[in-house]
C-alpha positions in Angstrom: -24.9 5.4 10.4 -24.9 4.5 13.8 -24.5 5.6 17.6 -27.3 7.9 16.7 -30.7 7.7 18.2 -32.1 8.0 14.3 -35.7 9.1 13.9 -37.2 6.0 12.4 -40.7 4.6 11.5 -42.4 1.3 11.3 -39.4 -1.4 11.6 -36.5 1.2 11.1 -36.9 3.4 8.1 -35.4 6.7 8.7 -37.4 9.8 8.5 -35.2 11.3 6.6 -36.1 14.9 6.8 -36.2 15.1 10.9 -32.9 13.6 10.6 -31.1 16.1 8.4 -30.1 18.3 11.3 -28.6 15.5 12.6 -26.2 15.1 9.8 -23.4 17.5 10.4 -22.5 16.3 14.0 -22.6 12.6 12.8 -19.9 13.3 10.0 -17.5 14.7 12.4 -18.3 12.3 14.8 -17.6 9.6 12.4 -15.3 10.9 9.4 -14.0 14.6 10.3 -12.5 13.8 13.6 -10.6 10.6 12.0 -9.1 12.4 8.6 -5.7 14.9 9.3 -4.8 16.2 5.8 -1.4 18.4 5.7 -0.3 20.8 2.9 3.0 21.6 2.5 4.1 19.1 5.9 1.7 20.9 8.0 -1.7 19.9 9.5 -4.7 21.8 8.4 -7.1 22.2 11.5 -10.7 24.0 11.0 -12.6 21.4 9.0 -15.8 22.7 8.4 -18.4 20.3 7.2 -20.2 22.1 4.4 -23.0 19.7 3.7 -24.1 16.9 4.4 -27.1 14.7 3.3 -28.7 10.3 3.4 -28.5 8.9 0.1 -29.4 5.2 -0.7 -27.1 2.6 -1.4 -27.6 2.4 -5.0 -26.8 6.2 -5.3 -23.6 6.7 -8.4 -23.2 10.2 -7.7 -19.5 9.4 -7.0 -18.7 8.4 -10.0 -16.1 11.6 -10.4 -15.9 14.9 -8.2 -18.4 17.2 -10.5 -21.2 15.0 -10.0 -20.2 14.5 -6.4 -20.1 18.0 -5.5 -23.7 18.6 -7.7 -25.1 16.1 -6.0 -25.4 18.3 -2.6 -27.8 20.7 -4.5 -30.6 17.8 -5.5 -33.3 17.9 -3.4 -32.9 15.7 -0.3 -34.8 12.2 -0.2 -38.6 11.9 0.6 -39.9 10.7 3.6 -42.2 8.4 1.7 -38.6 6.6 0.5 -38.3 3.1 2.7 -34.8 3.1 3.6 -33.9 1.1 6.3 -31.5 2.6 8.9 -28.6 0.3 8.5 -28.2 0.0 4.8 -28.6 4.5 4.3 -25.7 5.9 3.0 -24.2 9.4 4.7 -22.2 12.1 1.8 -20.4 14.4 3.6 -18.8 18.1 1.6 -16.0 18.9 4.2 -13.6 22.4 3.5 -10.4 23.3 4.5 -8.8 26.3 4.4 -5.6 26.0 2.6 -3.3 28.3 1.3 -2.5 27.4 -2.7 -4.1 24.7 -4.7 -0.7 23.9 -6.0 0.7 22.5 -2.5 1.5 19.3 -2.0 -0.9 17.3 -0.1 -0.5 14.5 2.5 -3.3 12.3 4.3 -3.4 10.1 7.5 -6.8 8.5 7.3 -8.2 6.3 10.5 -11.5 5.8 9.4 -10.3 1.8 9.5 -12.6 2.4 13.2 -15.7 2.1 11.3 -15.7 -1.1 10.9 -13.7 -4.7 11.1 -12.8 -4.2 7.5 -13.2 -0.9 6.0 -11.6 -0.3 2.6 -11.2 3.1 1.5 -11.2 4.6 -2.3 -10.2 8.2 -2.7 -9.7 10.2 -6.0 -7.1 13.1 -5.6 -8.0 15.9 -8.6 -5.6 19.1 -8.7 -6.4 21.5 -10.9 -5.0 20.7 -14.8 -3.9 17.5 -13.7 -5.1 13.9 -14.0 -7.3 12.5 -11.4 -5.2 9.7 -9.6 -6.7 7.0 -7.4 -6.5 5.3 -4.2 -7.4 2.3 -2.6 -6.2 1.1 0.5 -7.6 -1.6 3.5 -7.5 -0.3 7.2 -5.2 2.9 8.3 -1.8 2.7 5.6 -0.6 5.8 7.5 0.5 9.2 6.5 0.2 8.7 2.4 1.8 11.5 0.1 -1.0 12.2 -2.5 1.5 14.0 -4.9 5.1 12.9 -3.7 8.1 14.2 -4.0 10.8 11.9 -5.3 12.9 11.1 -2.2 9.6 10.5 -0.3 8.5 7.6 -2.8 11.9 6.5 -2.1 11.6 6.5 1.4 8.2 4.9 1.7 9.1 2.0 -0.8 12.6 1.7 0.4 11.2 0.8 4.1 8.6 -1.4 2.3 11.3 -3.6 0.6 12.8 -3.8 4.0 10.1 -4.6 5.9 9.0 -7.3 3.0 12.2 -9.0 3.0 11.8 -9.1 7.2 8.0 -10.8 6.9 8.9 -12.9 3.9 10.0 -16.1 6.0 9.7 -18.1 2.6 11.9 -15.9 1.0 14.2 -15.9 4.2 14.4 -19.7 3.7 15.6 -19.8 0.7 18.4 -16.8 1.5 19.4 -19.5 4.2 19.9 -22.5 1.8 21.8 -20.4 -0.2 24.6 -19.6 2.4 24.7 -22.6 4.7 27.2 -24.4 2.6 29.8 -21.1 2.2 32.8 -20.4 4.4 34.4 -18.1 1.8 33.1 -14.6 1.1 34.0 -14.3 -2.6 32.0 -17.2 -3.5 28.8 -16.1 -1.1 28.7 -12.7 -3.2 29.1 -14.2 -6.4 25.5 -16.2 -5.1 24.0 -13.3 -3.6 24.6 -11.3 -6.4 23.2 -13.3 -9.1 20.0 -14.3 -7.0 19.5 -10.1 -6.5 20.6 -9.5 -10.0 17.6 -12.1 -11.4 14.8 -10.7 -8.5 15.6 -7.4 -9.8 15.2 -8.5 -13.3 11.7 -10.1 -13.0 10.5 -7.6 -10.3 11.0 -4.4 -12.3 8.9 -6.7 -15.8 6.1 -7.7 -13.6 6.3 -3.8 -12.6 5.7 -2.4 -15.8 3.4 -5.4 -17.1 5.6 -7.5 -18.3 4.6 -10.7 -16.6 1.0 -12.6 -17.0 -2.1 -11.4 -15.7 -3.9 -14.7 -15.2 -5.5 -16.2 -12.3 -3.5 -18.8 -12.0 0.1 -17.5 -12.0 0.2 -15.9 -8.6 -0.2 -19.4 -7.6 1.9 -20.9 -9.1 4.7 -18.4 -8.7 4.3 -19.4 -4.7 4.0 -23.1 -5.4 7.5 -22.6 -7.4 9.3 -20.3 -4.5 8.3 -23.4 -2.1 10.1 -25.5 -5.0 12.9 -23.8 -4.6 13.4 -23.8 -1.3 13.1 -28.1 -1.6 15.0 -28.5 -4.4 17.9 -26.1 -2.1 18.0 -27.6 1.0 18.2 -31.4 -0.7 21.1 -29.9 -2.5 22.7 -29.0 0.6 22.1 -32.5 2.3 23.6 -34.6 -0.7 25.9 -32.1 -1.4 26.1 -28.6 -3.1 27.4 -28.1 -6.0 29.1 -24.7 -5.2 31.1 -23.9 -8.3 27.5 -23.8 -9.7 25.3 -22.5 -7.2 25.4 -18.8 -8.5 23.7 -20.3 -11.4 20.8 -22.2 -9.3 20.4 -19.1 -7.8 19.7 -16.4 -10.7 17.3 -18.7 -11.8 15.1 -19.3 -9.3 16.0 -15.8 -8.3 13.9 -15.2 -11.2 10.9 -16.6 -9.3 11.1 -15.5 -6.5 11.2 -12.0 -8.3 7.9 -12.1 -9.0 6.9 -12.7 -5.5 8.3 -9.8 -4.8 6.4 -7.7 -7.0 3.1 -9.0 -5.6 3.5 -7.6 -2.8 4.7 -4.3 -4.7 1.7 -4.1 -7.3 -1.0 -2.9 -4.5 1.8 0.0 -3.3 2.6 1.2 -6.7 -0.4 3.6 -5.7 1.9 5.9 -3.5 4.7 6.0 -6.2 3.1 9.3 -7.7 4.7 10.0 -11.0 8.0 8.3 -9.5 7.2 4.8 -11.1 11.0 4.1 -11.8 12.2 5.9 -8.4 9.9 4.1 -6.6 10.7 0.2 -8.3 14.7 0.8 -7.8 14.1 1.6 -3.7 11.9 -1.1 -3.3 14.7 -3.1 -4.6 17.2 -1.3 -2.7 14.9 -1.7 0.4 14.9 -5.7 -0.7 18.5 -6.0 -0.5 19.3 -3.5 2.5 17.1 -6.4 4.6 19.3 -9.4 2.7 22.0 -7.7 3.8 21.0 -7.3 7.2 19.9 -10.9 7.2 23.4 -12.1 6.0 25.0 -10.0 8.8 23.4 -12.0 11.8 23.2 -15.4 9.4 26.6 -15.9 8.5 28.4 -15.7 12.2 25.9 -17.6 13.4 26.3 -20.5 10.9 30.5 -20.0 11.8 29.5 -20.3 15.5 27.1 -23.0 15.6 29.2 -24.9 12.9 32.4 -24.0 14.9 31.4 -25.0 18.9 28.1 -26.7 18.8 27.8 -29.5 15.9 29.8 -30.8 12.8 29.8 -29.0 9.6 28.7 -31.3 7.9 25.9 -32.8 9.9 24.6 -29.0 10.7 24.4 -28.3 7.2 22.0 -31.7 7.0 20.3 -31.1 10.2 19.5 -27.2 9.2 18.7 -28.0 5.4 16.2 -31.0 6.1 14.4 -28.9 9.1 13.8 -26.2 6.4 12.9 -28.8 3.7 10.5 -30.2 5.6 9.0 -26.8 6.2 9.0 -26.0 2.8 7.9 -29.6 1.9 4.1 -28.4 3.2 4.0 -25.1 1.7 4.5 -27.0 -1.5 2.0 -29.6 -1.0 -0.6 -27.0 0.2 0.2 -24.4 -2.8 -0.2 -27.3 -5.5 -3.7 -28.2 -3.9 -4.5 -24.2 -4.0 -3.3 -24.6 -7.7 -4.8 -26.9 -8.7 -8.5 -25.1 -8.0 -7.1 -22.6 -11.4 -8.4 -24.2 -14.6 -5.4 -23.4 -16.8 -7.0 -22.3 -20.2 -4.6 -22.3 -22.8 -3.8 -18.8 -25.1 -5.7 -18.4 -28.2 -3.4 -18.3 -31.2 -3.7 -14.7 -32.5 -1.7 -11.9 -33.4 -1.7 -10.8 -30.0 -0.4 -14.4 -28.6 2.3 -14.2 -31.2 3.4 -10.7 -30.0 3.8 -11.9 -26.4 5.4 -14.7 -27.5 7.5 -12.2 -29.1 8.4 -10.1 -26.1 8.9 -13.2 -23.9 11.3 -14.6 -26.7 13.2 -11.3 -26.6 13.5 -12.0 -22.8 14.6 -14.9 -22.9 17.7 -14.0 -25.6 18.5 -10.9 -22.8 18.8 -13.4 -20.0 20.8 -15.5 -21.9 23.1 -13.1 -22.9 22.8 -11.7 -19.3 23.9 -15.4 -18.3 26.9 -15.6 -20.6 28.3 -12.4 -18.8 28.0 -13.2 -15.6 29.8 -17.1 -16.5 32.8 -14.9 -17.6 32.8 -12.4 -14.6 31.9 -15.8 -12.0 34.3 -17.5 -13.7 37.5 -15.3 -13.0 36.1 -14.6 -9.0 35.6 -18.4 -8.7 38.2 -19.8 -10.7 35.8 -22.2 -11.3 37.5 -24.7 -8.6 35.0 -26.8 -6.8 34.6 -26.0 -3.4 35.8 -28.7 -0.8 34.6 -29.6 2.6 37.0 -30.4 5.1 36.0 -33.8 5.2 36.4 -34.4 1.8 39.7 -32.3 1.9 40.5 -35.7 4.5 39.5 -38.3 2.3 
């Protein structure tokens, strides 16, 4: 509550009655005039802010919408309470007129201007359906409280995009993977099998597949630097390409998971479109590999081509990014290292993970088997020779 000349007493407690009729123009000052909610695509206009009231910070009332909305019929707060200015707390009933409760509902919220971090819970209720709930940091945009299925696609397709673009770790890695190709059969047999395994172990962590312990973010992030290392010294002693399809579905596999961190705090916006909304973010994911690849792979034929050796570009490129990943590994481990790792109890519940995981594990392999037979035939499983060597 502030930009108001409150009606205080003794070091700042606010009299709370004389400042009731201040209430209403605060709240649009503050909340109405930063909150445009649409139904059906199109802006509502003619907020009316119903009631308003100072409650204390300790105050539960809401806890759901019924005892929000009672809690504007309790008597308002005694003078006599000693509540500092600063720490009161301002409830706010604002109406719209709308024209069906059964419309569709979208939000743009920018009430990110009340303060350097402001974090914003909302519960969405419509009649005869479950309450669904919000939580997002600073101003996420226009968000579709009950979308439709090709606007979850939308939204998490562009997220996968964008994620792939901002993900220079992950961008690293796409780069080790292609510096040593020339031929375009062999490159999709290696981009495949690394989207093939991040699709895998994004859409488990998804559905709650993958641990929930402190310490396995971390060490997801510490392997994805791994993999980047272990990578770009294969590329400077020399790649292995007949296998390299197979070095990247498995720490494609890692690198899945770090996609789905980023994924977890969006699931939110999927609505009921859980499984529409996991298969565009993935879609999104590879739409931005695939732009990557488009401006990568020329380049690396240029620059190979007129400005350096083969061979000594693929060094120069793969121990500039190894040495970049070198860090993020060394400062990851340290960041690990703070996460005790307590080991599983050995109960009935352990052994049904262990289960699950075990069940996994047989899939992949099978998984593994097929794609060595359909590799196989596309690769003719030759290994790849350099020029030079083709010299020796």
């Amino acid at each position: 509550m502030r930009d108001f000349a409150w009606p205080v007493t003794g070091p700042g407690y606010v009299l709370i009655s004389d400042a009731e009729s201040m209430l209403p123009e605060a709240a649009r000052l503050w909340i109405v005039d930063y909150i445009r909610l649409y139904e059906e695509g199109v802006l509502l206009g003619d907020a009316q802010v119903t009631a308003s009231r100072i409650s204390l910070p300790s105050d539960a009332s809401f806890g759901s919408y019924e005892s929000a909305l009672a809690h504007f019929q309790d008597p308002i707060l005694a003078n006599e309470i000693e509540l500092y200015w600063e720490q009161a707390l301002l409830d706010v009933l604002i109406e719209y007129p709308i024209a069906s409760d059964r419309s569709r509902f979208a939000l743009d919220s920018e009430l990110a201007h009340l303060g350097l971090a402001t974090t914003t819970i909302l519960r969405f209720q419509l009649p005869d359906r479950p309450e669904r709930l919000f939580q997002f940091t600073g101003m996420p945009g226009l968000i579709q409280l009950d979308p439709q299925w090709y606007q979850a696609a939308l939204r998490f397709v562009r997220l996968g995009f964008l994620h792939i673009l901002d993900g220079i770790d992950h961008l690293l890695f796409v780069l080790c993977l292609v510096i040593p190709f020339r031929r375009m059969v062999p490159l999709l047999a290696v981009i495949t099998a690394f989207t093939v395994a991040h699709s895998i172990t994004l859409i488990a962590s998804a559905l709650g597949f993958a641990p929930n312990s402190l310490w396995f973010p971390p060490i997801i992030e510490f392997l994805i630097a791994l993999s980047i290392v272990f990578m770009a010294f294969e590329n400077i002693v020399g790649a292995n390409l007949r296998r390299r399809w197979l070095v990247a579905f498995l720490f494609g596999l890692v690198h899945g998971f770090g996609f789905s961190f980023a994924l977890r705090e969006s699931l939110q916006y999927a609505g009921a479109h859980l499984t529409t909304s996991l298969l565009s973010f993935n879609v999104g994911v590879e739409l931005g590999q695939i732009a990557v690849l488009v401006v990568l792979v020329p380049s690396l034929r240029f620059l190979f081509s007129r400005v350096v050796a083969e061979r000594m570009g693929v060094i120069l490129l793969s121990a500039l990014v190894a040495h970049t990943a070198w860090h993020w590994m060394a400062d990851r481990w340290g960041a690990l290292r703070d996460f005790p790792l307590v080991w599983p109890t050995f109960n009935a519940l352990f052994l049904a993970a262990a289960m699950r995981w075990m069940m996994g594990v047989l899939i992949l392999v099978g998984l593994l088997w097929g794609m060595y037979a359909v590799f196989g035939r596309f690769t003719g499983l030759r290994e790849e020779k350099s020029p030079e060597a083709e010299e020796v």
